[in-house]
C-alpha positions as CSV (number, residue, x, y, z in Angstrom):
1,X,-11.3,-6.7,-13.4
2,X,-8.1,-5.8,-14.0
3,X,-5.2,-8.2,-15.5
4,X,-2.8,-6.9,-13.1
5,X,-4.0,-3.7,-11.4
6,X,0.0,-3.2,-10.3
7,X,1.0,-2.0,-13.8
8,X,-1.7,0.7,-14.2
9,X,-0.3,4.3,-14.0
10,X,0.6,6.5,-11.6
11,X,2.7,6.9,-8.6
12,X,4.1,3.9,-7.5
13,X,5.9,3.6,-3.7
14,X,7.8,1.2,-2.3
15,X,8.1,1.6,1.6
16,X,11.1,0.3,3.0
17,X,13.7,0.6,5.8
18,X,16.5,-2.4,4.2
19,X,15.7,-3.5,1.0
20,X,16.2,-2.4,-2.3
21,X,13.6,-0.7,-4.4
22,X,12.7,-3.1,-7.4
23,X,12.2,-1.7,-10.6
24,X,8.5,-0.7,-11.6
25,X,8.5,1.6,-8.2
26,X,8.9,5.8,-8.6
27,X,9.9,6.4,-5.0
28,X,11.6,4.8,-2.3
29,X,10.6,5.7,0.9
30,X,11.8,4.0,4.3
31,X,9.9,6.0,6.8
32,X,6.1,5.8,7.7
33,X,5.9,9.5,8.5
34,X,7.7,10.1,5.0
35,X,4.7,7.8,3.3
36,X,2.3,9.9,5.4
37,X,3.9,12.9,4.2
38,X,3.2,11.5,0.8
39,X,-0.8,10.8,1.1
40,X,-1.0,14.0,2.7
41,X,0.4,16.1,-0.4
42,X,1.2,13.9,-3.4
43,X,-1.4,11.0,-5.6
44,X,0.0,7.9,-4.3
45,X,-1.8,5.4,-6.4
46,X,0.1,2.0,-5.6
47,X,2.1,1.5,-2.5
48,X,4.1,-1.8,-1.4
49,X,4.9,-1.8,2.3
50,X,7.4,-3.3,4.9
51,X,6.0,-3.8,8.6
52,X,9.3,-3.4,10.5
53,X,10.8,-0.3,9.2
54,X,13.4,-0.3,12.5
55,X,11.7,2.4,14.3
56,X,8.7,3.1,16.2
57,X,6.6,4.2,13.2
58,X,5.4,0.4,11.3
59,X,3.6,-0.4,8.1
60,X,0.3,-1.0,10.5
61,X,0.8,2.3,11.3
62,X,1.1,3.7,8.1
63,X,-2.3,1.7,7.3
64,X,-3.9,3.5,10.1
65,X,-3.1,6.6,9.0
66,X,-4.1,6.4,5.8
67,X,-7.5,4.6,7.3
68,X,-7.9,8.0,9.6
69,X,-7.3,10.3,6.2
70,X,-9.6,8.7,4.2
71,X,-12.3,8.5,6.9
72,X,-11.7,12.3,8.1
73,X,-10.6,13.8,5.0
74,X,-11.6,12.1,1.9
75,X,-10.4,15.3,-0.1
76,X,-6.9,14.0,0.7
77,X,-7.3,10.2,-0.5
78,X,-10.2,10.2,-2.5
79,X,-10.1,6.8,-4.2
80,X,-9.0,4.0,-3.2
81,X,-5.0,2.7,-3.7
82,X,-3.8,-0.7,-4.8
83,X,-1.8,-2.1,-1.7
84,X,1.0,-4.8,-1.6
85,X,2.3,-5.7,1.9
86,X,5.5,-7.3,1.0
87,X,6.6,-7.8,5.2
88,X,8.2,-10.7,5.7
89,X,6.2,-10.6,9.4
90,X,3.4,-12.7,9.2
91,X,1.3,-11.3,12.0
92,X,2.3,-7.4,11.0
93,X,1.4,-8.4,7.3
94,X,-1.9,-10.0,8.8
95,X,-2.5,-6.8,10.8
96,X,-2.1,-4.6,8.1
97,X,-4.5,-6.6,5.5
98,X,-7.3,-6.2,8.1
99,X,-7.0,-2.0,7.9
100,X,-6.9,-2.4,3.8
101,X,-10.0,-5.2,4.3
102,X,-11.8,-2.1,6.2
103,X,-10.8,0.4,4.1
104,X,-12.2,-1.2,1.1
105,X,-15.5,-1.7,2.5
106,X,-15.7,2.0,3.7
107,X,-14.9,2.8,0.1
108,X,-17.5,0.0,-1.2
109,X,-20.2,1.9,1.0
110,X,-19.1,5.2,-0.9
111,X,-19.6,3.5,-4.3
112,X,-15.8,4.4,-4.6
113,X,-14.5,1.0,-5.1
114,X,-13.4,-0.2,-8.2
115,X,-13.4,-3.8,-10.3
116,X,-9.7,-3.6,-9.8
117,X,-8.8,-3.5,-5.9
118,X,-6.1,-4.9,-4.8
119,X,-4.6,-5.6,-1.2
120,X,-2.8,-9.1,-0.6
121,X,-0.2,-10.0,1.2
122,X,2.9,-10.8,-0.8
123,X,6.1,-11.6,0.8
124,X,9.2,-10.3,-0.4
125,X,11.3,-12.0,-2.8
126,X,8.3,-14.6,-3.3
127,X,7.1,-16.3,-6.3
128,X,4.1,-14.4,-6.1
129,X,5.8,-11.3,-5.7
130,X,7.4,-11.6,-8.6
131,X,4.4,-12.2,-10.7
132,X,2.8,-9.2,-9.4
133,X,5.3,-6.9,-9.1
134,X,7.5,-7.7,-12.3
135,X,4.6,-8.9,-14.3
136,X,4.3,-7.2,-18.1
């Protein structure tokens, strides 16, 4: 397994309606449909994601779409992606896990998933999302 999975390459998103993008992130998005926009056309490796983005569109949302991709068209996310939710809303944060939890046994099934997997929920501003997030 991987020390820390988070600080492996590639594209790095940080999905967020109000706070600030820490450092270690390449793109700032605060819209679901912009992060679906994103596994549609672009390698998203590592996202970290909000629940309540202050519109209809959540972070459970996002998780479902990316569930309904990889289940319908595993050309488009082909392996799995290292997944921080960072809400601050338990039950969202809770909600979202579950979709990752399925998703990683869909990829287990494939023989896609890897010694490094990572989906845990990581509140924002934390201890432990510090250590993940800003760890060298």
């Amino acid at each position: 397994m991987l020390d820390n999975p988070w600080r492996t390459t590639g594209l790095r998103v940080w999905l967020d309606d109000e706070r600030v993008m820490p450092t270690g992130f390449d793109l700032h998005v605060k819209t679901g449909e912009a992060l679906t926009e994103l596994l549609r056309h672009d390698h998203v490796s590592h996202m970290s994601l909000d629940h309540d983005l202050g519109q209809p569109t959540t972070g459970y949302d996002v998780m479902n779409t990316l569930e309904r991709l990889v289940m319908t068209e595993p050309h488009v996310v082909g392996r799995p992606v290292y997944i921080l939710v960072h809400s601050m809303n338990p039950a969202g944060a809770l909600a979202m896990t579950k979709v990752a939890n399925r998703l990683y046994d869909w990829w287990e099934t494939v023989g896609q998933a890897d010694a490094g997997w990572v989906c845990r929920h990581t509140p924002y501003g934390s201890d432990a999302f510090n250590r993940v997030v800003y760890a060298t």
